[in-house]
Legacy VTK file of the C-alpha trace (Angstrom):
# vtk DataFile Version 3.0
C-alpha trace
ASCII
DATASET POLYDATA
POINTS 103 float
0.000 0.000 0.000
1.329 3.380 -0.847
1.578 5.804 1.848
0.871 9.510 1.251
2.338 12.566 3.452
0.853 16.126 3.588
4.402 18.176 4.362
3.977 20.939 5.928
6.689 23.909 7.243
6.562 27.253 8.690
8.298 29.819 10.749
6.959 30.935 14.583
6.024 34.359 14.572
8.685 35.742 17.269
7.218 36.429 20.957
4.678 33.816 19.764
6.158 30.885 20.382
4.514 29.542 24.078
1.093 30.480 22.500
1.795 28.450 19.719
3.528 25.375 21.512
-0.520 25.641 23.195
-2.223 26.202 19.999
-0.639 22.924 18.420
-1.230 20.811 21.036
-4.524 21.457 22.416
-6.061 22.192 18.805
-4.179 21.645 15.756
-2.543 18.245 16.507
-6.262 17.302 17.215
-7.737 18.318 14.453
-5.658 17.027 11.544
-6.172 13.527 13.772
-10.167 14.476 13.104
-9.331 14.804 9.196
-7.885 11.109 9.270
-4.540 12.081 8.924
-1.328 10.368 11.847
1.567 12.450 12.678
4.793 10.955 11.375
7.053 13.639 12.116
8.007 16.664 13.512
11.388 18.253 13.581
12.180 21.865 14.463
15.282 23.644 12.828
17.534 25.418 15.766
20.324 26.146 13.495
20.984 27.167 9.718
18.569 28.188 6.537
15.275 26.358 5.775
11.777 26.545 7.610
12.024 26.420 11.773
8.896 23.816 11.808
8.368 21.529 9.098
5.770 18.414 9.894
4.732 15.555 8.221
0.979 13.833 7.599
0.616 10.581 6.237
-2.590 8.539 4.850
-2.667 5.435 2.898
-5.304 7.105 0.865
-4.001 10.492 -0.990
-7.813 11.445 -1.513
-8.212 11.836 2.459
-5.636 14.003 2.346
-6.621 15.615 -0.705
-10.422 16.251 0.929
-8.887 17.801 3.985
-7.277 20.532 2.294
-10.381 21.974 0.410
-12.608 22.016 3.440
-13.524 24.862 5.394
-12.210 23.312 8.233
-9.037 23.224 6.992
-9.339 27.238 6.211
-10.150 27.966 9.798
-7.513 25.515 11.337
-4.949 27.818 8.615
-6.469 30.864 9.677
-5.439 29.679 13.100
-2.440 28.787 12.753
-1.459 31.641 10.921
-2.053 33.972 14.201
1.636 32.412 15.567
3.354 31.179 12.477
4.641 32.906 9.040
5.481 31.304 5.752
3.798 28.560 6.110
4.176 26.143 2.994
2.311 22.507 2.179
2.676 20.267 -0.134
1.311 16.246 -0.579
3.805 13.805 -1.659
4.074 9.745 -2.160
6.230 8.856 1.411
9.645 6.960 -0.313
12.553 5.534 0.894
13.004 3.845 4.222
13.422 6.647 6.625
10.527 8.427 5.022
12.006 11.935 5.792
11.348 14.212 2.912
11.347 18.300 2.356
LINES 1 104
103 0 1 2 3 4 5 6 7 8 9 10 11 12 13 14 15 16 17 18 19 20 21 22 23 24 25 26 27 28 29 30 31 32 33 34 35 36 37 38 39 40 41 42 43 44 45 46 47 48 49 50 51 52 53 54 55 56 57 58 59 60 61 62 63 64 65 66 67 68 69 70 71 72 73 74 75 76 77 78 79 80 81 82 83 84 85 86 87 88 89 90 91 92 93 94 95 96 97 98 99 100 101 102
C-alpha cells in the first residue's frame, strides 16, 4: 500500500512561540487527527537556513488528504495557525525511501 504525506513547514512568529507550543497541542494536533490524517514527524530547525517547523501527515489514501485541504475546516484551522506562524508552505507527496524523511 502506498503511503501519502501532507508536508507541511513554517516559521513561529517571534514572541509567539509559548502560544503556539498551546495552539498545536490542544487544537491543531487534534484536528488534523479528526481529518484522518497520523503524525509521522516533527522536527524543528535550531540552526541554519530552511523553515524552523516543518511536519509531516501521512494517509494510505491520498484522496483523504486531498479532501482535507479543500474544506472549510481546513481554512479555519490555517487561519489559526497563521495567528503564531509565518510562511507557512504545504505540499502532498508519495512517502519513499526507508526513513521516510522528505522536504
Amino acid at each position: 500500500m502506498q503511503l501519502w504525506k501532507l508536508l507541511m513547514s513554517w516559521n513561529i512568529i517571534q514572541g509567539k512561540e509559548q502560544e503556539y507550543i498551546k495552539f498545536n497541542a490542544k487544537k491543531f494536533v487534534p484536528r488534523m487527527m479528526e481529518f484522518g490524517l497520523q503524525p509521522l514527524e516533527s522536527w524543528f530547525t535550531i540552526y541554519g537556513a530552511g523553515p524552523q517547523v516543518s511536519v509531516g501527515w501521512v494517509s494510505g489514501d491520498v484522496e483523504v488528504i486531498r479532501r482535507a485541504v479543500r474544506t472549510e475546516k481546513w481554512s479555519d484551522l490555517r487561519g489559526d495557525l497563521d495567528d503564531y506562524v509565518k510562511d507557512f508552505h504545504f505540499k502532498i507527496v508519495p512517502v519513499t525511501g526507508r526513513s521516510g524523511y522528505q522536504m
